[in-house]
C-alpha positions as a Python dict, from the first residue, in 0.01 Angstrom:
ca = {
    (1, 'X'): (0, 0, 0),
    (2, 'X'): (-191, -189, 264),
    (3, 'X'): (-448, -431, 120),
    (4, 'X'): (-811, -472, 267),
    (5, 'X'): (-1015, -780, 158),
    (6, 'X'): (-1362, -666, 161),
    (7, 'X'): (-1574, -910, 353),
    (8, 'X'): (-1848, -1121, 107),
    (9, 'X'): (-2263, -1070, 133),
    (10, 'X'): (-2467, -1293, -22),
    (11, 'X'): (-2882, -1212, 47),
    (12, 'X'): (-2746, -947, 248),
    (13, 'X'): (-2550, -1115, 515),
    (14, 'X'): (-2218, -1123, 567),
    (15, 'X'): (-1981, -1463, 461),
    (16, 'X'): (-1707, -1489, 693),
    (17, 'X'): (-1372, -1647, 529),
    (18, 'X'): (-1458, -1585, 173),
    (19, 'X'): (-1335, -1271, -15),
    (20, 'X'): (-1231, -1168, -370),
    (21, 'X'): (-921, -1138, -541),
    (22, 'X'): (-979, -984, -888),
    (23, 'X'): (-1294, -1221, -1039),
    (24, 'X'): (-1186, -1524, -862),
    (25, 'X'): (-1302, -1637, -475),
    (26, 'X'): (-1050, -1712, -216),
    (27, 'X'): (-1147, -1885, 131),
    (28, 'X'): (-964, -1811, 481),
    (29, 'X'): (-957, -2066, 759),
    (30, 'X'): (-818, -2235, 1047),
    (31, 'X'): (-650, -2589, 964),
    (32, 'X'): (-585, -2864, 1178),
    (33, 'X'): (-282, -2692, 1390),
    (34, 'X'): (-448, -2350, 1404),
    (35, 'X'): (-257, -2196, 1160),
    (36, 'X'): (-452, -1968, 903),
    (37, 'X'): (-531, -2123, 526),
    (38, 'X'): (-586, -1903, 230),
    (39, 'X'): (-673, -2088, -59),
    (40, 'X'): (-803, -2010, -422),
    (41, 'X'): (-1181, -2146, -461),
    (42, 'X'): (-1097, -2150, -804),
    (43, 'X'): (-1434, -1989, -921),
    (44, 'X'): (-1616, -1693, -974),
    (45, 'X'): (-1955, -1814, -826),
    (46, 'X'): (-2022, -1746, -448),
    (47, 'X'): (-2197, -2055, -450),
    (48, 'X'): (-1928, -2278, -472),
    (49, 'X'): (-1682, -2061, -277),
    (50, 'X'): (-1929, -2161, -14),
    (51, 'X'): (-1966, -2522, -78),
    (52, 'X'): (-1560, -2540, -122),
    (53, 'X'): (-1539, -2368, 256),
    (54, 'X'): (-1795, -2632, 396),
    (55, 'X'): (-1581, -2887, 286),
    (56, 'X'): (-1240, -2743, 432),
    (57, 'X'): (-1432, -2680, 764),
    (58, 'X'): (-1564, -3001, 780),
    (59, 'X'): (-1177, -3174, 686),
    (60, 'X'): (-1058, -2951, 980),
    (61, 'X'): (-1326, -3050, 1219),
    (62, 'X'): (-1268, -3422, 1080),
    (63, 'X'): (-868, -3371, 1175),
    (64, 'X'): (-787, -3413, 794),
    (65, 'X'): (-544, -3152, 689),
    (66, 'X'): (-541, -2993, 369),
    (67, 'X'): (-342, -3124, 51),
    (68, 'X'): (1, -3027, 89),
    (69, 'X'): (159, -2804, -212),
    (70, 'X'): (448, -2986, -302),
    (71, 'X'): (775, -2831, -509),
    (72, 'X'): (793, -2948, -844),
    (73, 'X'): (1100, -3177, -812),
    (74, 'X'): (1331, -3343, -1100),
    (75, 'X'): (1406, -3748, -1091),
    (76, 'X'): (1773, -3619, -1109),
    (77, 'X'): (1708, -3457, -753),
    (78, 'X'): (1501, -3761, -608),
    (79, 'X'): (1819, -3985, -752),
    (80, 'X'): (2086, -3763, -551),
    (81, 'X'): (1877, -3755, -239),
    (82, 'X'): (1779, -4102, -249),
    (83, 'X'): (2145, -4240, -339),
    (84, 'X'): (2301, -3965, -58),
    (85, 'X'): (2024, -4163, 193),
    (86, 'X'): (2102, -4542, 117),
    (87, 'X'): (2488, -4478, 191),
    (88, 'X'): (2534, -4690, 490),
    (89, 'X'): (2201, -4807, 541),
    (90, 'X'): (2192, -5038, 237),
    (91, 'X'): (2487, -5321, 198),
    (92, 'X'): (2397, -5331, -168),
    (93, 'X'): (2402, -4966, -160),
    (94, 'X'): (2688, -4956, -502),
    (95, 'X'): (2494, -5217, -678),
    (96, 'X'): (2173, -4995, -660),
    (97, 'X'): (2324, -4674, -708),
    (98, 'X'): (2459, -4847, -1078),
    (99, 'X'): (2029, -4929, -1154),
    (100, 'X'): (1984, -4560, -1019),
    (101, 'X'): (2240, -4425, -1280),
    (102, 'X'): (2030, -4621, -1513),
    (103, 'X'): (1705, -4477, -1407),
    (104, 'X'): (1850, -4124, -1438),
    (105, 'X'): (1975, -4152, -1792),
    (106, 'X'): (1604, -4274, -1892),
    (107, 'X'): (1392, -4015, -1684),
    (108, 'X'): (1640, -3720, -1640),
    (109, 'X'): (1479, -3408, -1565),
    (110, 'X'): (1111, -3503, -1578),
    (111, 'X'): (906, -3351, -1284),
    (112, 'X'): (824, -3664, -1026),
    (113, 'X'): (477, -3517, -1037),
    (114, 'X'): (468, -3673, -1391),
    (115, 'X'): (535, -4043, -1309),
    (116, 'X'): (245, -4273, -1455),
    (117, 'X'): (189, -4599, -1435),
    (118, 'X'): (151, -4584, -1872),
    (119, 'X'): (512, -4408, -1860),
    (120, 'X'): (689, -4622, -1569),
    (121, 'X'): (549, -4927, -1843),
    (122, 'X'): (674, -4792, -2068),
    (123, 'X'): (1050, -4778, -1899),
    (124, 'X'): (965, -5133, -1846),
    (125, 'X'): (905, -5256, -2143),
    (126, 'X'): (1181, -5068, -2308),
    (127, 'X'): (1424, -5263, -2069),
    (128, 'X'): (1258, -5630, -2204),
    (129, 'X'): (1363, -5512, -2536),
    (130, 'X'): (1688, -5472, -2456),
    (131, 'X'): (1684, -5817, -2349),
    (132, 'X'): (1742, -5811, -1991),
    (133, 'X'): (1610, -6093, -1810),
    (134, 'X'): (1302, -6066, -1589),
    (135, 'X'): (1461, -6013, -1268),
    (136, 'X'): (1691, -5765, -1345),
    (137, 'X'): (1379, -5565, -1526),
    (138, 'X'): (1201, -5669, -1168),
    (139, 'X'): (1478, -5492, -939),
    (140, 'X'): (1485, -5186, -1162),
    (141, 'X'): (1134, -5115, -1124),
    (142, 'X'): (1196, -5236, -724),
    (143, 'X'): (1400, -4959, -687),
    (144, 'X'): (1187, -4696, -865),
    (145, 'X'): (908, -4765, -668),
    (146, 'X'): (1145, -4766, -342),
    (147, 'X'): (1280, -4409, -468),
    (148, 'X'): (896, -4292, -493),
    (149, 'X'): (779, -4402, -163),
    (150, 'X'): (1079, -4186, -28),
    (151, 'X'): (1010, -3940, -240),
    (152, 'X'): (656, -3885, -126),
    (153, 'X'): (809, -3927, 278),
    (154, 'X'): (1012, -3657, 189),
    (155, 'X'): (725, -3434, 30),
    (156, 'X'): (863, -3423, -304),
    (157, 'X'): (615, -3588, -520),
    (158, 'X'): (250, -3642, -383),
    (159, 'X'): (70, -3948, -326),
    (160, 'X'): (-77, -4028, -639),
    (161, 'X'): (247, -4097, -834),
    (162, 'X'): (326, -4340, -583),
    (163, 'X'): (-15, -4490, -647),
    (164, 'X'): (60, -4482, -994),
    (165, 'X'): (356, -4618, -999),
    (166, 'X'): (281, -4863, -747),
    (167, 'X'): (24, -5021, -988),
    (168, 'X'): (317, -5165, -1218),
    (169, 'X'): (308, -5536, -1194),
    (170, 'X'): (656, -5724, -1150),
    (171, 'X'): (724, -5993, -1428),
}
C-alpha cells in the first residue's frame, strides 16, 4: 500500500514540509548535507509544527545540524569498547582495565544515557566509604569521565551526560 502525505493548509494556503501522521505533526526538510529530515513536531497544533520548522530551517541555514539519535547503549558495552581501544595506546592500559572492571560491577547494564552527575556522586562517595584514599577515588572517576568523552566521540551517549558527569569535582 503506497502512502501519500497530504500536504497541510492553514488560512487556505498550502504549508510545505509539514504533514500529519495520525493526530500528531511531522516536518520534512533538507539538513546541513542535503539529505532529507523527517521529524515528529511532537504536537497536534499547526502552530507549533510551524514554529518547530522555522527553527530547523534556520539551524540548517545557520550550518547547525540536527541532534543526532543516539542507540541506547549499556556501560558494559562502553567498558568493552573502551578497554578493546586503550590496548596499545595506553602503557597503564592493565592497571585501568582492573578500575574499569570495577566500574562495571557498580554500573552494569545501566543505559549511558542515564549517567548524572547526582548518580556518578553517588559512585563516588560509595568508594570514600569503603575507605579508599582520595586519589585512588580521583583516578576512578578520571577514568569514567575519560570512558564518557569516548563514549560521546563514538556516538553512544550524547553530550549532556558528559556534561553531567563532567561536573563531578575531584577530591
Amino acid at each position: 500500500k503506497r502512502r501519500t502525505n497530504k500536504m497541510e493548509t492553514i488560512n487556505g494556503e498550502k504549508v510545505r514540509g509539514i504533514y500529519k501522521r495520525g493526530s500528531t505533526y511531522w516536518i520534512r526538510y533538507a539538513d546541513v548535507d542535503g539529505s532529507i529530515k523527517f521529524e515528529s513536531a511532537k504536537t497536534n497544533k499547526i502552530e507549533k509544527a510551524i514554529g518547530f520548522l522555522a527553527q530547523r530551517k534556520k539551524g540548517v541555514e545557520e550550518g547547525i545540524e540536527a541532534p543526532k539519535k543516539i542507540k541506547s547503549y549499556s556501560f558494559i558495552e562502553l567498558a568493552e569498547k573502551y578497554t578493546a581501544w586503550m590496548q596499545g595506546r595506553h602503557e597503564s592500559a592493565d592497571s585501568k582495565a582492573y578500575r574499569i572492571n570495577q566500574l562495571k560491577a557498580y554500573f552494569g547494564i545501566l543505559p549511558l544515557r542515564k549517567f548524572t552527575t547526582l548518580l556518578v556522586t553517588e559512585y563516588q562517595t560509595s568508594l570514600i566509604n569503603k575507605k579508599l584514599k582520595p586519589a585512588s577515588v580521583n583516578k576512578n572517576i578520571s577514568i569514567l569521565k575519560a570512558m564518557i568523552k569516548m563514549a560521546v566521540q563514538w556516538d553512544m551517549a550524547p553530550e549532556i551526560t558528559l556534561k553531567n558527569v563532567l561536573k563531578v569535582k575531584q577530591l
